[in-house]
N, C-alpha and C positions, 0 to 999 in steps of 0.2 A: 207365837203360834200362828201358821197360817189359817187363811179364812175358809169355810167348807165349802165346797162344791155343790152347786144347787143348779137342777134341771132348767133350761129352757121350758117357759111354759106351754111353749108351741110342740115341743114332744112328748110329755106328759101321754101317757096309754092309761086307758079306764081300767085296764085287768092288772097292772101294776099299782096303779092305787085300790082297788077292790081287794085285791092281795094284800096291802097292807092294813089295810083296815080289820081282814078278817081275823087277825091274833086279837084277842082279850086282852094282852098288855097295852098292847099298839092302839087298841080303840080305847082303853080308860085314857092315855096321853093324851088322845085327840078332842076327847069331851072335857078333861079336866083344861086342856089348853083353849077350847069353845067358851068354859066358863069365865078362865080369866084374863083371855088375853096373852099372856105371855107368862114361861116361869123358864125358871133355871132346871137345868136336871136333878141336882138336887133335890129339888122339893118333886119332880117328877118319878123318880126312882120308888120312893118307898120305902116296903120290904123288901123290893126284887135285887137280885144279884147285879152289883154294875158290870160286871164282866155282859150278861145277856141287854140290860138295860142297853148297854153300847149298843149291840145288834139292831135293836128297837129304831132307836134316834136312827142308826144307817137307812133300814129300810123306808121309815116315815121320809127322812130327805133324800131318799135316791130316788122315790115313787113322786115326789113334787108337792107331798102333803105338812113337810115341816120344813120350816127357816130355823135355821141358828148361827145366831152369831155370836161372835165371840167378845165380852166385853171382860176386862181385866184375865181373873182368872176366874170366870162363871161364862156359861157357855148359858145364852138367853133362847126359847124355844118358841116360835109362832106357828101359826097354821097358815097357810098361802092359802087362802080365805078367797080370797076375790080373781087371783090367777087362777084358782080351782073351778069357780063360778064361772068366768070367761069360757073358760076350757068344756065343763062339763055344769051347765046350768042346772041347778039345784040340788045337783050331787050329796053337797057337803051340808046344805041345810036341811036335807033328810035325813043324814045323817046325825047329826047333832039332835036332832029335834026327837029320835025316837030315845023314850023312857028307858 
């Protein structure tokens, strides 16, 4: 399986990431991936449909705010943490940090 396609972080737009953020799926992903670092979708899916799950993972790494890659057959998910921080200083630790 080839590797996914992930933004330059020098194009990265505030309203494409603020876009993704604004789904309630898409922001439990991103604070459950705040807390640990990294998971598989697996464990990020849930309840929800993997058919819509898929959409999720697209928009989180076409917006520049997830990394995945691909190890065996598990697909590993991060938050581009520190390109985001470059890009848009404080952005994402506001994000994370509200309850």
């Amino acid at each position: 399986m080839a590797a996914y396609d992930h933004p330059d972080p020098a194009t990265f737009e505030l309203i494409l990431v603020l876009r993704a953020l604004a789904d309630p799926a898409r922001l439990d992903i991103v604070r459950h991936l705040g807390r640990v670092g990294e998971a598989n979708c697996a464990t990020l899916i849930g309840t929800r449909p993997k058919s819509s799950m898929s959409h999720h993972f697209q928009v989180l790494r076409e917006s520049g705010v997830l990394r995945t890659r691909i190890e065996g057959v598990q697909h590993r998910n991060s938050l581009r943490l520190a390109e985001l921080d470059a890009r848009f200083p404080g952005l994402m630790t506001a994000i994370l940090n509200v309850a």
